[in-house]
C-alpha positions as CSV (number, residue, x, y, z in Angstrom):
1,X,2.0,5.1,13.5
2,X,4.8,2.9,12.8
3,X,4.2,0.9,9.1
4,X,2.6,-2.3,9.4
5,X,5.7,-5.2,10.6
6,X,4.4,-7.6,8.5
7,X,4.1,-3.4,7.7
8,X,10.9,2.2,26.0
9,X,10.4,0.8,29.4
10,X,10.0,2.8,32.7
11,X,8.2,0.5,35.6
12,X,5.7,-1.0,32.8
13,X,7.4,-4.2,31.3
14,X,7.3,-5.7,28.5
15,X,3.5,-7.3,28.2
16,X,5.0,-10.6,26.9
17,X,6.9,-11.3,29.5
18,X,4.1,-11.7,32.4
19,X,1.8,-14.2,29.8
20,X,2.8,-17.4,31.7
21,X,2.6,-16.6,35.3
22,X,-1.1,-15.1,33.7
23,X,-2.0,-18.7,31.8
24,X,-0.6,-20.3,35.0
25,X,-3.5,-18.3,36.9
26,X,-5.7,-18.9,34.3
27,X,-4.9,-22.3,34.0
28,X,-6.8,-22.8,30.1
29,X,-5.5,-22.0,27.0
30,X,-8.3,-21.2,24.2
31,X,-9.8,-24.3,22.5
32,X,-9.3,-25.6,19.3
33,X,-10.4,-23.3,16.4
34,X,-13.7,-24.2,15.1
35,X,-14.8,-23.1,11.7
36,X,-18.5,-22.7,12.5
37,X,-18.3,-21.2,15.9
38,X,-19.6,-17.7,16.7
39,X,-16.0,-16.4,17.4
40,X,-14.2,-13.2,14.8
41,X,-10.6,-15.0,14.1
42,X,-8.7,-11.6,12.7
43,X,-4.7,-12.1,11.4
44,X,-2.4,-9.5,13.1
45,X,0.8,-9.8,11.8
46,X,3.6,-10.1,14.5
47,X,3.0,-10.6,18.3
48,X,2.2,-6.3,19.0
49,X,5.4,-5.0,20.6
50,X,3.6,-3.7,23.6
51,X,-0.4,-3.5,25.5
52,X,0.6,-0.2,27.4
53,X,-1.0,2.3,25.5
54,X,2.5,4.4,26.4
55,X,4.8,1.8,24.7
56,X,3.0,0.3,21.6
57,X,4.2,1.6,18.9
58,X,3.2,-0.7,15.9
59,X,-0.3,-1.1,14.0
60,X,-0.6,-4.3,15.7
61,X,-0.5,-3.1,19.0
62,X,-2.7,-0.1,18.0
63,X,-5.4,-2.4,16.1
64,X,-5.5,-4.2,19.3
65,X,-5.6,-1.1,22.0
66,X,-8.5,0.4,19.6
67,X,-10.6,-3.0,20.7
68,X,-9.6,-2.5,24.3
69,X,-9.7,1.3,24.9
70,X,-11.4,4.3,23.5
71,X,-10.3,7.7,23.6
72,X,-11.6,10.6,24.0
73,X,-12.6,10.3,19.8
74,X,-12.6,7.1,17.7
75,X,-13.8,6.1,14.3
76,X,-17.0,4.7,12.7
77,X,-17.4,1.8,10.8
78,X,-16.1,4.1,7.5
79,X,-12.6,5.2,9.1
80,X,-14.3,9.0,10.0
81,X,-13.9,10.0,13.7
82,X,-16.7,10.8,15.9
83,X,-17.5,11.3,19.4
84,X,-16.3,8.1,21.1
85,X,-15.5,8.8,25.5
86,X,-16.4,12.8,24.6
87,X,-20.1,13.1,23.8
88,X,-19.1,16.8,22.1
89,X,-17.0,18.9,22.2
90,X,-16.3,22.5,21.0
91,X,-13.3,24.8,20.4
92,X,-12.9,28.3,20.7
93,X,-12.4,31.2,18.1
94,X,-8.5,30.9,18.2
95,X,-8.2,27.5,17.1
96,X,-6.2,26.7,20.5
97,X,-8.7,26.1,23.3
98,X,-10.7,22.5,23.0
99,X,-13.3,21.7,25.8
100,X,-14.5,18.2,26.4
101,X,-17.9,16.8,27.6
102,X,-17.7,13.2,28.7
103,X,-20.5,10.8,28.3
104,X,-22.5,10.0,31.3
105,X,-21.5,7.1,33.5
106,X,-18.3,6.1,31.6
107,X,-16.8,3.2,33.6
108,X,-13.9,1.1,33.4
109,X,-13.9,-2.4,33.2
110,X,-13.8,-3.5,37.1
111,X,-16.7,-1.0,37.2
112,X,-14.7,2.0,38.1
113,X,-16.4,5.2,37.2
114,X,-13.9,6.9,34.2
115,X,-13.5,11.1,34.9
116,X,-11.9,13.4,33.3
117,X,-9.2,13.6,35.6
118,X,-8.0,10.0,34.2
119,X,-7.3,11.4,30.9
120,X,-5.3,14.1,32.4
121,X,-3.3,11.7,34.4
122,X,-3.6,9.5,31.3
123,X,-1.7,12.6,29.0
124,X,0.5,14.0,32.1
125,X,2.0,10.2,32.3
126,X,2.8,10.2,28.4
127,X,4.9,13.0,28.2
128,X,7.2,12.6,31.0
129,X,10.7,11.9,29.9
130,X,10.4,8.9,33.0
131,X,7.9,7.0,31.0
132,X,9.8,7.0,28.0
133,X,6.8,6.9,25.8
134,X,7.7,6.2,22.1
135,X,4.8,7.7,20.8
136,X,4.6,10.9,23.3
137,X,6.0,13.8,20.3
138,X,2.3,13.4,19.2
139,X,0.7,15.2,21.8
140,X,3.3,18.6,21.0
141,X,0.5,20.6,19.9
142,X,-0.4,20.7,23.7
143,X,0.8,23.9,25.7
144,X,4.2,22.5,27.2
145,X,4.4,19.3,26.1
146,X,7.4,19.9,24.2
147,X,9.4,21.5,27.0
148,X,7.9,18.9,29.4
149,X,9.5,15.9,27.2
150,X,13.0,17.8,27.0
151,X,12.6,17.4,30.6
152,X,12.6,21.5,30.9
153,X,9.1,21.7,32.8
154,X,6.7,19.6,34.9
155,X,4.5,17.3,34.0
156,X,1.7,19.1,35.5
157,X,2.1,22.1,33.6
158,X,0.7,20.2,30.7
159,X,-2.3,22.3,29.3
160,X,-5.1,19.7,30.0
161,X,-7.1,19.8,33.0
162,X,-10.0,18.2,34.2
163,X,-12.8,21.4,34.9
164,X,-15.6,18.8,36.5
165,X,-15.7,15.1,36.2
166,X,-17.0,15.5,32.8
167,X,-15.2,18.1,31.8
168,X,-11.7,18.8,29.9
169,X,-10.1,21.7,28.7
170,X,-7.4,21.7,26.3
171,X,-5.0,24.2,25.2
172,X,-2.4,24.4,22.3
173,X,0.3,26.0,21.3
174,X,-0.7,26.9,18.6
175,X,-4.1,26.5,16.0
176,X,-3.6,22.1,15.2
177,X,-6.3,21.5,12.6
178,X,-5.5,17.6,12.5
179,X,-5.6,17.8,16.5
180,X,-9.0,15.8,17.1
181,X,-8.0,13.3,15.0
182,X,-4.8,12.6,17.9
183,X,-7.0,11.6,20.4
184,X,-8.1,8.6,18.9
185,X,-4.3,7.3,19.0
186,X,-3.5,5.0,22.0
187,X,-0.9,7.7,23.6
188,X,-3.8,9.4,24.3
189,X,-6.0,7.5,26.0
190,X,-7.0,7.9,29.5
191,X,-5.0,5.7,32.4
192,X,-6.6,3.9,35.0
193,X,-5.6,5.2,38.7
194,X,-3.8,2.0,39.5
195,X,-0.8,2.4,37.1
196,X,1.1,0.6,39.3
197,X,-0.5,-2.7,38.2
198,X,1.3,-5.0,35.4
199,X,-0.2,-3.9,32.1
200,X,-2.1,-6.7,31.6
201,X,-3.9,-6.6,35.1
202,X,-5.2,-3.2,34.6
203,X,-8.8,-2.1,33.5
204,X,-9.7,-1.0,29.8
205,X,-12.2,1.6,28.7
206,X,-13.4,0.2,25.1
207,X,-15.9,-2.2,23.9
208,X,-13.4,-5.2,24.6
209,X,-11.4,-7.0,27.4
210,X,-8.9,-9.2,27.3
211,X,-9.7,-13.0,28.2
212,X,-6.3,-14.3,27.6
213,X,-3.6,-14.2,25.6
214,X,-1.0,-17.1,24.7
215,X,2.2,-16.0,23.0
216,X,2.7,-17.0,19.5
217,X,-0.8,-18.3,19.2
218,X,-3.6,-15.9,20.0
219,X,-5.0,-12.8,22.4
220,X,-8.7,-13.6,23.0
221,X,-11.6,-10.5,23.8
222,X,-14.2,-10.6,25.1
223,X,-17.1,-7.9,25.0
224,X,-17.1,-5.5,27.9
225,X,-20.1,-5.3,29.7
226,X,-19.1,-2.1,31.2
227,X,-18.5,-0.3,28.1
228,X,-21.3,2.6,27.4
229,X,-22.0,1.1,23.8
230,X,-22.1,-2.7,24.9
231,X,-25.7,-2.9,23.7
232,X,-24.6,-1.9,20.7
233,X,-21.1,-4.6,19.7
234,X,-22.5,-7.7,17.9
235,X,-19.7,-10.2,18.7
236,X,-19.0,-11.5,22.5
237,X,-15.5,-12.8,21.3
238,X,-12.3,-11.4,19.2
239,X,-9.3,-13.5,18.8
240,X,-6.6,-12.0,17.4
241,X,-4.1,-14.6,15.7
242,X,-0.4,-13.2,15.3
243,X,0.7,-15.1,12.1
244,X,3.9,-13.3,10.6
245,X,4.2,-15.3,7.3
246,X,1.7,-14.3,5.3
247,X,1.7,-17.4,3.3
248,X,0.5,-19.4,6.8
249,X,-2.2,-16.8,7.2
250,X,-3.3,-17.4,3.5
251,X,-3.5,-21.3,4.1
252,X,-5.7,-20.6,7.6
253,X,-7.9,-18.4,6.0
254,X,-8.7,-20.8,2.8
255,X,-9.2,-23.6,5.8
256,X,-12.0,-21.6,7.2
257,X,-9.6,-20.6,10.7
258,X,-9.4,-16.6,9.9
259,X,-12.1,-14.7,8.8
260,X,-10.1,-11.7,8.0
261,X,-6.1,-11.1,7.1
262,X,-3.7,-8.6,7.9
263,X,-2.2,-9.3,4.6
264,X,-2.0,-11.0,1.8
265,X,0.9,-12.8,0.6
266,X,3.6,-10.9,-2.1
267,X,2.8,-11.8,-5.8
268,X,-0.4,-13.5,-5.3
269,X,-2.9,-10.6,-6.0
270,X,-3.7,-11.8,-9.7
271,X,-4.3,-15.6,-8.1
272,X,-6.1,-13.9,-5.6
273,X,-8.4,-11.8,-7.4
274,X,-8.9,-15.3,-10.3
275,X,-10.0,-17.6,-7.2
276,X,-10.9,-15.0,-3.9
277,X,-12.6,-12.3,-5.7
278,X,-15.4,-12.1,-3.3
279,X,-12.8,-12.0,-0.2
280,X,-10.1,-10.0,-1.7
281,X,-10.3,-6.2,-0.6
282,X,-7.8,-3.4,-2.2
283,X,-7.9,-0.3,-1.2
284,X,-6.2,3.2,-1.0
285,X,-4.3,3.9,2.1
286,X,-2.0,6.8,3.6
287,X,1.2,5.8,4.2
288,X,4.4,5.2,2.8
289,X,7.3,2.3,2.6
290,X,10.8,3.1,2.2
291,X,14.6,2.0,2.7
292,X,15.8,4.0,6.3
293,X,19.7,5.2,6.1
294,X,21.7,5.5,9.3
295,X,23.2,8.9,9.2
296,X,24.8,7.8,12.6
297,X,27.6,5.8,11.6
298,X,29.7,4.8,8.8
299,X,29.3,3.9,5.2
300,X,26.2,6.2,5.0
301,X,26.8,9.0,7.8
302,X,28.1,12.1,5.4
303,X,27.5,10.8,2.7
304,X,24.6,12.3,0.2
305,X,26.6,11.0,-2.8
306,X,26.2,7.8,-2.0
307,X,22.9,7.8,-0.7
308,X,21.5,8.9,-3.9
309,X,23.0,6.4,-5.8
310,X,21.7,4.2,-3.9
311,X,18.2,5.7,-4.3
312,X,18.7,6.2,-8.0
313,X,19.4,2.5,-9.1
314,X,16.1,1.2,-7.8
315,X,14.0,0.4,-10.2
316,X,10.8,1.2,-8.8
317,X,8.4,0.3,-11.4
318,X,9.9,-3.0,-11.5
319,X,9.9,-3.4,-7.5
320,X,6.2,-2.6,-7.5
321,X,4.7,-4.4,-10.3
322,X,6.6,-7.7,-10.2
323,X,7.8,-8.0,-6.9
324,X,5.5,-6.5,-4.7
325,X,2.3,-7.2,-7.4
326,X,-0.6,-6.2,-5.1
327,X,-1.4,-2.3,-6.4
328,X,1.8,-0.5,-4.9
329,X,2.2,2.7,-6.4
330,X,6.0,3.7,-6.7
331,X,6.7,6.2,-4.8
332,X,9.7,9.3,-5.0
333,X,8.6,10.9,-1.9
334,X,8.1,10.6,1.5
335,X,4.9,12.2,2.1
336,X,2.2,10.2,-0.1
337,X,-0.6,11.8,-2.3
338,X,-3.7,12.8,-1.4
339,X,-3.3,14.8,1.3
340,X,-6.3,17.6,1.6
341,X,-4.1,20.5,-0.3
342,X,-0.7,19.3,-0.5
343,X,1.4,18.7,-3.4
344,X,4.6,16.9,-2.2
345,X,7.8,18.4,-4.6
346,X,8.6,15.9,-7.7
347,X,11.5,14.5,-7.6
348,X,13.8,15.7,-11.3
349,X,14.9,12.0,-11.2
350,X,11.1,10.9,-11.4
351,X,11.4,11.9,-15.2
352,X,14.5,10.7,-16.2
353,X,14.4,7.3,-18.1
354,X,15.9,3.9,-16.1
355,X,18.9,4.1,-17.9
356,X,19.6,8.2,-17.4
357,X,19.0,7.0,-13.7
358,X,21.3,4.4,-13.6
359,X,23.7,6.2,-15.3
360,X,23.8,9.2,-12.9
361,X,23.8,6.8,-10.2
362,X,27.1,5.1,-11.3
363,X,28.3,8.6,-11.2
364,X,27.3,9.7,-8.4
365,X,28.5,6.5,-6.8
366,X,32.1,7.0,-8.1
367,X,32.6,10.1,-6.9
368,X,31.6,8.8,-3.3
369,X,34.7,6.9,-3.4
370,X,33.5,3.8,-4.8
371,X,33.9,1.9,-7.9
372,X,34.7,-2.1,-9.7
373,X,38.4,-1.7,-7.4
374,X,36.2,-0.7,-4.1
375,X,32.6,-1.8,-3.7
376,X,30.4,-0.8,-1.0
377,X,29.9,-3.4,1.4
378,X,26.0,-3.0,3.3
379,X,23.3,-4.7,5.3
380,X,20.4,-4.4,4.7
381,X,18.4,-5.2,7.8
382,X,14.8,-5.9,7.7
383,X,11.9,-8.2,9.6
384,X,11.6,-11.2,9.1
385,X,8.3,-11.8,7.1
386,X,8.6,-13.4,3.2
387,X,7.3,-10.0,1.5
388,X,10.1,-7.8,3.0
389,X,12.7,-10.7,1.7
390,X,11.6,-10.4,-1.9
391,X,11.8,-6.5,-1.4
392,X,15.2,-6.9,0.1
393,X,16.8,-9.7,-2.3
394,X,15.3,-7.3,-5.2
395,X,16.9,-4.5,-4.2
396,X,19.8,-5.7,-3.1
397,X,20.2,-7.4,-6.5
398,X,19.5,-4.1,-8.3
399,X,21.9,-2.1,-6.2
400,X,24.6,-5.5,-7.3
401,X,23.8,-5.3,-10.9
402,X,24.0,-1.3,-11.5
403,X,26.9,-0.5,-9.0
404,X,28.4,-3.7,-7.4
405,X,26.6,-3.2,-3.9
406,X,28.1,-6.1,-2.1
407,X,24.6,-6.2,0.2
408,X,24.3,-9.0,3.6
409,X,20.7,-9.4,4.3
410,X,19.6,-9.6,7.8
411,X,16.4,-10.3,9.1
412,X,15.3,-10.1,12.7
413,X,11.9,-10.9,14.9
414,X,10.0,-7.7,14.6
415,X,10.2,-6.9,18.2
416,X,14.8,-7.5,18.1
417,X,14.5,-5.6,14.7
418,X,12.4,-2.5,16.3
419,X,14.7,-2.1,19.4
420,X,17.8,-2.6,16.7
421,X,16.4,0.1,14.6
422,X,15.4,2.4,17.2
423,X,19.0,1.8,19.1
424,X,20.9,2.6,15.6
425,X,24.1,0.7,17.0
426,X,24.0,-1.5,14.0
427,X,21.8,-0.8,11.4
428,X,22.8,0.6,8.6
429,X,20.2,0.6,5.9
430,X,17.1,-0.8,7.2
431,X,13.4,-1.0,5.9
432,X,11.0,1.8,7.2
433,X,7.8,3.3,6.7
434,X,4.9,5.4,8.1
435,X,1.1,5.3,8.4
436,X,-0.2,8.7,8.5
437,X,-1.8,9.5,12.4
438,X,-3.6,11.9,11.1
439,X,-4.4,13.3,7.5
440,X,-1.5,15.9,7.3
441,X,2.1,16.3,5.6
442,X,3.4,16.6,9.4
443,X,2.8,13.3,10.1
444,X,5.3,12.5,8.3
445,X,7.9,15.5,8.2
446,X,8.0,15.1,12.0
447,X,9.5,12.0,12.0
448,X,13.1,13.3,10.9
449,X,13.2,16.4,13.2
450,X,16.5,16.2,15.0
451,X,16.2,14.3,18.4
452,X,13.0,13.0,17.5
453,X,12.0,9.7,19.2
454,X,11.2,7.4,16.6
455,X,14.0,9.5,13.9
456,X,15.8,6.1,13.4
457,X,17.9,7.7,10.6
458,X,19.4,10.4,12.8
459,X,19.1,12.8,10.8
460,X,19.2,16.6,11.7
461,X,19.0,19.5,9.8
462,X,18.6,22.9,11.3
463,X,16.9,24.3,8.0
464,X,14.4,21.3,7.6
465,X,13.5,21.9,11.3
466,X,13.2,25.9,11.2
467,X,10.9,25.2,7.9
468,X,8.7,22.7,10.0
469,X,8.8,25.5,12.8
470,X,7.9,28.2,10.6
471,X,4.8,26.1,9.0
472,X,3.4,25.6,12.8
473,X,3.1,29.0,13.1
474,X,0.7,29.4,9.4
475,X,-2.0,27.8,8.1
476,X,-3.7,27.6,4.3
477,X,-0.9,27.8,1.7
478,X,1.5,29.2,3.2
479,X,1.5,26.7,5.7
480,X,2.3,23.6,2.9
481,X,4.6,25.5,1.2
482,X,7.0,26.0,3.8
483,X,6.3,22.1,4.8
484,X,6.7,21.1,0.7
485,X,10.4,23.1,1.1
486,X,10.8,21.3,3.9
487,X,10.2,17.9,2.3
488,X,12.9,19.0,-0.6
489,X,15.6,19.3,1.3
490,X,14.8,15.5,3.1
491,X,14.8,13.9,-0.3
492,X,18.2,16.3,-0.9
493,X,19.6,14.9,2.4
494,X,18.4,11.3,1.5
495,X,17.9,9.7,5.0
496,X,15.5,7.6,3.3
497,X,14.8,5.6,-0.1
498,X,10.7,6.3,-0.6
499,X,10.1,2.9,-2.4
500,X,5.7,3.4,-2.8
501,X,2.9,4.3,-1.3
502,X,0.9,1.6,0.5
503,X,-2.3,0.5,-0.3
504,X,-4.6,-2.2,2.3
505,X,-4.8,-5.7,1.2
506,X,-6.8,-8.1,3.3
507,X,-8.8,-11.3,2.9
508,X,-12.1,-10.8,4.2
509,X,-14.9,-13.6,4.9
510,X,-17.7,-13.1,2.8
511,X,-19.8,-13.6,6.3
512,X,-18.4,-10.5,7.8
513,X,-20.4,-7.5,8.1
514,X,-19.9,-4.6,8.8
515,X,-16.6,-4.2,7.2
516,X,-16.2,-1.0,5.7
517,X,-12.7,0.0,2.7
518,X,-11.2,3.0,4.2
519,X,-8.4,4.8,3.4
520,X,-6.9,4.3,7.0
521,X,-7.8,1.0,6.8
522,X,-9.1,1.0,10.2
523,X,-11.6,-1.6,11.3
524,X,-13.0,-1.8,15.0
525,X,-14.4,-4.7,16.3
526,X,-17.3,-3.3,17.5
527,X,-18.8,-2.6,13.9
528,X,-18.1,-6.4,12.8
529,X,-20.8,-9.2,13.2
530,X,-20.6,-12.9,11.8
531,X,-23.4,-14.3,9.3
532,X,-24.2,-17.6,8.5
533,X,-22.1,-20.0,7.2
């Protein structure tokens, strides 16, 4: 999934833009917060950049969607998946054929009964090239998806279909381990007949529903009745607050307004673990930050010199430790450690010393065509949120003081910088980053396959691809050996500047429970419950 901000249209519009005639039908906007009512106040980030589980492609949109829907797995309170609209389910001795048994009575939200049919209509929608959906290269493991997102085949020939109304079979292309853990991802989800209704109008399968939402303040839940585990979710209200600065989210949660952050602000963690100790939560987590290159356009398109000076006169320990200062680890590659069996390549400049680095740099940078009589003149384009400026004004400042780098920093609204990053027209180096989907070096790799969707560098590179083609058709160690030669020749290539590997930071309310540390810092509503004050 798309790195936290903070970290495509076909008929569905944009969910923001049909909030006021919904308030205006409503007629209420949520009451003034209370700090010792019996409602879960969560930090989000940015507004989410979409409700349709087809369009949203950022963790705040999926935290959200996780509350509202359920696919056909989900997580527990500890981040693991189990059975969440599938009761079981079993596969068969290839490794390619999955069959799904539903839970009895599944309904939607109006009351609807929920079939197995939905999901297929759900999956057959994500995948059409009509639909646009950011997110639908996750389901290529399927039989035909690929071809049927190059537009080549129908929709229908997807391989899922609906045996009974209980029942679905899937097949694969080829043996996916990681596939189960896919279908707890939004673009996955089933889809509600009516389709044709405005995003916000249609009914949700998951322990939540939406009660309102007013832009730039909150989107309020409220427990779904209908939902086969109501019995089961402690809390009759959520209300997510989208607060972007996470200084402002700090100040809410010390007044008693959020009981848990998204984040917490840059260079506070020692503060915070002195005066917070009991509310600050660290923790491992998959996924990775970096600096995206455009290999589209000019200065950076053709141009591997230059990218790698530009890589190589970061100072990474320096970014981490006093700019960043809450755990970062820095970070040479793209896929992060800790992966079940893979060892990403190192990096030769990972052991060189910061002035050998610098050094080669300079060098590397001259023979790009640039020197003292022609500097490089970039933007750096980024969010806007105060931890990404002190990552951007540090970097820019160490790219001025080892090679000149003349560097404009731009910052944008998440939801102008995501269709400006996506659109490549005028970005040129840009801040990026993944969250694994699923606990495998692919989650990554696939991001910088030629012509993939969300590939905002543009990079292609036959060789990278056949490698990743190859691995797909292997498993064990052959498999991550062909996908750690693939990873090589990225950091060769340089599309992007790995900066560190992420880890969760939040503020939680010592009230909450239920709040379990996981490593895909995933936290469902459902498991949370308030005590008292």
């Amino acid at each position: 999934m798309d790195d936290r901000p903070n970290s495509t249209m076909s008929r569905t519009k944009h969910w923001l833009r049909f909030l006021p005639g919904i308030l205006l039908c409503w007629g209420l906007a949520i009451p003034p917060l209370q700090a010792d009512d019996d409602v879960l106040r969560r930090g989000l980030g940015p507004e989410p950049d979409s409700l349709d589980i087809h369009q949203a492609q950022g963790l705040a949109a999926l935290q959200v969607l996780r509350d509202l829907h359920e696919g056909l797995v989900t997580f527990d309170a500890g981040g693991e998946l189990i059975g969440g609209a599938a009761e079981r389910w079993e596969v068969d001795g290839s490794g390619t054929r999955y069959r799904f048994t539903l839970r009895p009575g599944l309904r939607w939200s109006n009351g609807d009964a929920l079939e197995a049919d939905h999901f297929v209509l759900g999956w057959r929608a994500a995948v059409a090239p009509a639909t646009q959906a950011r997110t639908a290269s996750l389901l290529a493991p399927v039989a035909g998806a690929r071809a049927i997102i190059a537009g080549r085949q129908d929709p229908d020939s997807l391989g899922i279909h609906a045996l009974d109304g209980r029942t679905l079979e899937i097949v694969l292309e080829q043996p996916t381990p990681w596939f189960p853990e896919l279908l707890a991802h939004p673009v996955s989800f089933a889809l509600h007949p009516r389709a044709g209704e405005e995003v916000l109008e249609r009914p949700v399968s998951g322990p939540y529903r939406l009660l309102e939402a007013v832009p730039r303040s909150h989107l309020a839940l409220e427990k779904n009745p209908a939902w086969h585990g109501a019995a089961s979710v402690a809390l009759d209200r959520i209300d997510y607050l989208p607060i972007e600065d996470p200084g402002a989210e700090l100040s809410r949660f010390r007044a008693g307004e959020i009981h848990i952050t998204e984040t917490i602000p840059p260079g506070r963690h020692d503060w915070l673990a002195e005066n917070l100790p009991e509310s600050l939560r660290i923790a491992p987590y998959v996924g990775s930050f970096w600096l995206g290159l455009n290999l589209s356009r000019p200065p950076l398109a053709e141009a591997p010199d230059l990218r790698r000076a530009l890589s190589l006169a970061i100072d990474r320990e320096t970014l981490t430790r006093v700019v960043m200062g809450a755990g970062e680890v820095p970070a040479w590659t793209v896929v992060p450690p800790g992966l079940p069996g893979y060892r990403p390549p190192r990096d030769p400049a990972e052991s060189l010393s910061k002035p050998e680095r610098e050094a080669r740099a300079r060098e590397l940078y001259a023979r790009a065509g640039y020197g003292d009589g022609r500097p490089l003149r970039l933007q750096l384009r980024f969010n806007t949120s105060a931890q990404h400026r002190r990552m951007a004004v540090a970097v820019a400042a160490m790219w001025k003081q080892v090679l000149g780098v003349s560097t404009e920093l731009l910052h944008e609204e998440w939801k102008v910088f995501v269709n400006n990053r996506r659109q490549g027209l005028l970005t040129q180096a840009f801040r990026g980053g993944w969250i694994a989907d699923y606990a495998d070096p692919v989650s990554f790799l696939d991001l910088f396959r030629g012509g993939e969707a969300l590939n905002n560098t543009f990079y292609a590179d036959e060789a990278y691809d056949r490698l990743l083609d190859q691995a797909a058709g292997y498993s064990g160690g052959q498999r991550l050996e062909l996908l750690q030669q693939a990873e090589t020749l990225l950091l060769r290539d340089t599309p992007v500047i790995p900066l560190y590997y992420y880890v969760s930071r939040h503020l939680v309310d010592p009230r909450v429970r239920g709040y379990v540390d996981n490593p895909r810092d995933v936290h469902l509503s459902r498991y949370l419950d308030l005590g008292e004050p």
